[in-house]
C-alpha positions as CSV (number, residue, x, y, z in Angstrom):
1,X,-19.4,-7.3,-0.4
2,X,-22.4,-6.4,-2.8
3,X,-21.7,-4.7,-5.7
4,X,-23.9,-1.3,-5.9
5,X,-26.6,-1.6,-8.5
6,X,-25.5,2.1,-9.1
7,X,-21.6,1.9,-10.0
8,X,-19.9,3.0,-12.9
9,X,-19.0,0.7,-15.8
10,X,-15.4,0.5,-16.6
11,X,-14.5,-1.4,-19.4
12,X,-11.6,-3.6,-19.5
13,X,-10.3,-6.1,-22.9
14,X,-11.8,-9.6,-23.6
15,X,-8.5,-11.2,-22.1
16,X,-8.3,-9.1,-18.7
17,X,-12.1,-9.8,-18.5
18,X,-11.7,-13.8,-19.2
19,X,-8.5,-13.5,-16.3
20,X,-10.7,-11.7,-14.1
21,X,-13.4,-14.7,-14.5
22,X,-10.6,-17.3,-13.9
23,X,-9.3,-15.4,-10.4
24,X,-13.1,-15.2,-9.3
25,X,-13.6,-18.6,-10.2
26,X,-11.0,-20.5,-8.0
27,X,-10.8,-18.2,-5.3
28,X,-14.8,-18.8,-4.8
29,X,-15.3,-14.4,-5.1
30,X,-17.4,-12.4,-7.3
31,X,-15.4,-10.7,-10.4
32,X,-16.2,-7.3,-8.0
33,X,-14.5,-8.6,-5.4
34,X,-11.3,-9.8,-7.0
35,X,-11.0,-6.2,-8.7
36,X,-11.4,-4.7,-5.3
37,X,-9.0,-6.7,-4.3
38,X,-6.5,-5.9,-7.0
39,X,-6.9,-2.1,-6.6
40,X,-6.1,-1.9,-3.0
41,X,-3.0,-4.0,-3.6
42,X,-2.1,-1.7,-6.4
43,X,-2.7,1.3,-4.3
44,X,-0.5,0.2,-1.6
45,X,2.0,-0.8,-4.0
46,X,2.1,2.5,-5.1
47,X,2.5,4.4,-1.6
48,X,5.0,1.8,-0.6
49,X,7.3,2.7,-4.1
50,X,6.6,6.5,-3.6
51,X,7.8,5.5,0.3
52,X,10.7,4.1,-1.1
53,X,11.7,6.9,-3.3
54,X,11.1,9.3,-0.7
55,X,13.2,7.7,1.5
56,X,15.5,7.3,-1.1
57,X,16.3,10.6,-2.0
58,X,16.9,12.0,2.0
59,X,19.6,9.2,1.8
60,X,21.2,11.0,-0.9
61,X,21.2,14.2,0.3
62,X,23.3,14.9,3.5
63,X,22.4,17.3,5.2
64,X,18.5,15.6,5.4
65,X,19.7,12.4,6.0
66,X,21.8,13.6,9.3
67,X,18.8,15.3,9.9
68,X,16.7,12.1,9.9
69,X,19.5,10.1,11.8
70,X,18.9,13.0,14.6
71,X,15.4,12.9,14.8
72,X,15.7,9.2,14.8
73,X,17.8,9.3,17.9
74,X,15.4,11.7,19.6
75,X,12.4,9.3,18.9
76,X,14.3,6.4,20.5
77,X,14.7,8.0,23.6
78,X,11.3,8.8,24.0
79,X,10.2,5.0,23.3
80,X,10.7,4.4,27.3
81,X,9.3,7.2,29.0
82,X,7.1,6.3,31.5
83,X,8.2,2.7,31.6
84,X,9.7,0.9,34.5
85,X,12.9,-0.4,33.7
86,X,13.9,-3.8,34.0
């Protein structure tokens, strides 16, 4: 991936920057694309943990998590229709 001539600078220290170098180096990427990299993985981190909390907290409650076990139940009966049984 090019990087655009047009992006924003962000600045980072001396000793992410040098790390930064190092990743790009041995994985044979440009600095751009490492960061790229990084961000996604951080961003999915993040929606996986908020996930996980969400999740988390309908376990905890009752009422929502019979609730979940219902609608569970509901979507597993629907994961045949229209298929032949064999």
């Amino acid at each position: 991936m090019k990087a655009d001539s047009r992006a924003p600078n962000v600045r980072i220290s001396a000793s992410s920057h040098e790390l930064l170098r190092r990743l790009a180096e041995e994985e044979g990427e440009s600095m751009h694309a490492i960061l790229d990299k990084a961000i996604e993985r951080y961003r999915r981190e993040r929606f996986l943990r908020s996930a996980n909390e969400d999740y988390q907290a309908v376990r905890r409650t009752p009422q929502a998590w019979e609730q979940e076990l219902h609608e569970r139940a509901a979507w597993e009966q629907s994961l045949t229709d229209g298929l032949d049984p064999k």
